[in-house]
N, C-alpha and C positions, 0 to 999 in steps of 0.2 A: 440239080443245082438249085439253091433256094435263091439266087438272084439272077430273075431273069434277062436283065441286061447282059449277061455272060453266055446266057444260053447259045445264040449264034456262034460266038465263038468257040465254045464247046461243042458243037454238032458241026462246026467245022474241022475241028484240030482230031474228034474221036467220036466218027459218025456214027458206029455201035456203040452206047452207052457202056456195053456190058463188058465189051473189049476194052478200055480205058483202063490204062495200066493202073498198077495197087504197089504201093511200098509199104514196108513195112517201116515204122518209125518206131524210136524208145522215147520215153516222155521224159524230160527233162528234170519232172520235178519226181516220178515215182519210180520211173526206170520199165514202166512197165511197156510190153509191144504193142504197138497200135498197124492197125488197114488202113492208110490214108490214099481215098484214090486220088494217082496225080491231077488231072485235073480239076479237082476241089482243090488241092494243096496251091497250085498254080493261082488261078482264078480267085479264091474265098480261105486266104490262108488262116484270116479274126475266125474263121466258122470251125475251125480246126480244131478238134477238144481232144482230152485221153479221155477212153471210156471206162479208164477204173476210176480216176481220181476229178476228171473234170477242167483242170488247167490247161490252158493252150499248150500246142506241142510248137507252134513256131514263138518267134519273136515278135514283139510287138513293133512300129517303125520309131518309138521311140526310148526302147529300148535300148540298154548297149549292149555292145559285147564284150562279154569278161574274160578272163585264164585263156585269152588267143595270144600266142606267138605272132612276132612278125612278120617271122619267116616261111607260115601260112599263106599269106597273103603278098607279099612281096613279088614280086616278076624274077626269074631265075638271070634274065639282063640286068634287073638293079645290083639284084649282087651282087653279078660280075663286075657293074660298074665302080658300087660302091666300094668292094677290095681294090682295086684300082687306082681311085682315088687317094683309101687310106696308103696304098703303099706310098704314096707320093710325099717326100721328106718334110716338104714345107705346108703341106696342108693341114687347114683344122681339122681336130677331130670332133 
């Protein structure tokens, strides 16, 4: 880890370095596959590059998020809530 302020943490969470799980990511801007070890991805996700093209593979924090559905993100009770709601005659929609 190149900041050692995390290091603790890191040798907490994945006391063999080497053991420290690895995903595989696709890079947002080239498509290509990347090794990101979780705990880099976790801890130092700004240090996160593709290594064909160079562009971060996460989100920046100020950043949005684009082409997401609601109903990604939504809790499976609002829905139920919200058809509930809508069925109800006199409510706004």
């Amino acid at each position: 880890m190149k900041n050692e302020s995390h290091a603790p943490l890191a040798q907490a969470l994945w006391p063999d370095a080497k053991q420290a799980p690895v995903k595989l990511l696709e890079c947002r801007h080239c498509g290509r596959r990347n090794r990101v070890q979780v705990p880099r991805a976790i801890l130092e996700p700004h240090h996160c590059e593709c290594g064909a093209c160079g562009e971060p593979l996460f989100l920046a924090p100020h950043e949005p998020l684009t082409g997401i559905a609601s109903n990604a993100y939504e809790h499976s009770l609002d829905r139920t809530t919200l058809a509930a709601l809508k069925g109800i005659p006199a409510s706004p929609r």
